[in-house]
C-alpha positions as CSV (number, residue, x, y, z in Angstrom):
1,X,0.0,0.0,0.0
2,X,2.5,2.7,0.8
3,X,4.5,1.7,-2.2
4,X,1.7,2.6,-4.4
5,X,1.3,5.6,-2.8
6,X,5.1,6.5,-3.4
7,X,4.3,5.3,-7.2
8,X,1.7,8.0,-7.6
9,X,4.1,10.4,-6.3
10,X,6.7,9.3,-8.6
11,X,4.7,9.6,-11.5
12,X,3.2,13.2,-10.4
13,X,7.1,14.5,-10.0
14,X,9.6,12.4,-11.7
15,X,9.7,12.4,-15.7
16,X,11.6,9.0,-15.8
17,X,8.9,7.3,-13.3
18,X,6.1,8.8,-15.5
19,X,7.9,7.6,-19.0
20,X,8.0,4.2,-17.3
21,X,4.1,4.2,-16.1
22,X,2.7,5.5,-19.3
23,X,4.8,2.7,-21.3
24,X,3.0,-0.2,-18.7
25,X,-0.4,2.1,-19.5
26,X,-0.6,1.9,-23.0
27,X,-0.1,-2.3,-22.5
28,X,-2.5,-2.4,-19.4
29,X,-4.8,-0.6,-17.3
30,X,-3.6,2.0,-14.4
31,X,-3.7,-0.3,-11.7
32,X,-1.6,-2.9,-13.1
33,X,0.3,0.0,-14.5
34,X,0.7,1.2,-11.0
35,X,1.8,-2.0,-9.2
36,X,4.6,-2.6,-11.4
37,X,6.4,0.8,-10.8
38,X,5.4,0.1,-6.6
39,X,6.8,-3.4,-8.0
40,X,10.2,-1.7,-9.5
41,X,10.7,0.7,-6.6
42,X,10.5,-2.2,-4.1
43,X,13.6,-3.7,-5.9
44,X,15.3,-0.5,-5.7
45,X,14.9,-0.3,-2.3
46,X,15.8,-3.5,-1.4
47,X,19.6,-3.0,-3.9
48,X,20.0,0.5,-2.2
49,X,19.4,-1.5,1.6
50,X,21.6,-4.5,0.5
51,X,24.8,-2.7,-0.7
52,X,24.6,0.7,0.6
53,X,25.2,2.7,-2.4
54,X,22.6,5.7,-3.2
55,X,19.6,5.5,-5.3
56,X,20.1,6.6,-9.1
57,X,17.3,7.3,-11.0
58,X,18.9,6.9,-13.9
59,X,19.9,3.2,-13.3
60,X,16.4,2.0,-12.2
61,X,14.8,3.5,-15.4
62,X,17.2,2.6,-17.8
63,X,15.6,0.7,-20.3
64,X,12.6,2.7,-20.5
């Protein structure tokens, strides 16, 4: 639940989040659209918690 919440955020503020949710958008509908950048944001948080390095935002969205 909160990590949806921080994936509406994302998409209101951050171009790269919102590149990445309108992509998923266009293939699904919002929700689904919205779980898999909570989904995508989990993983960075668990990378950033594992080995200590900083979040880039560049690196998680780099293939969209």
């Amino acid at each position: 639940m909160v990590l949806r919440i921080c994936a509406t955020e994302q998409i209101r503020f951050y171009p790269e989040a919102k590149r990445f949710y309108q992509k998923k958008l266009a293939t699904t509908n919002g929700a689904v659209a919205t779980k898999a950048l909570a989904h995508k944001l989990a993983r960075a948080s668990y990378h950033v918690l594992k080995t200590g390095k900083s979040f880039e935002m560049q690196r998680c969205f780099a293939r969209v």
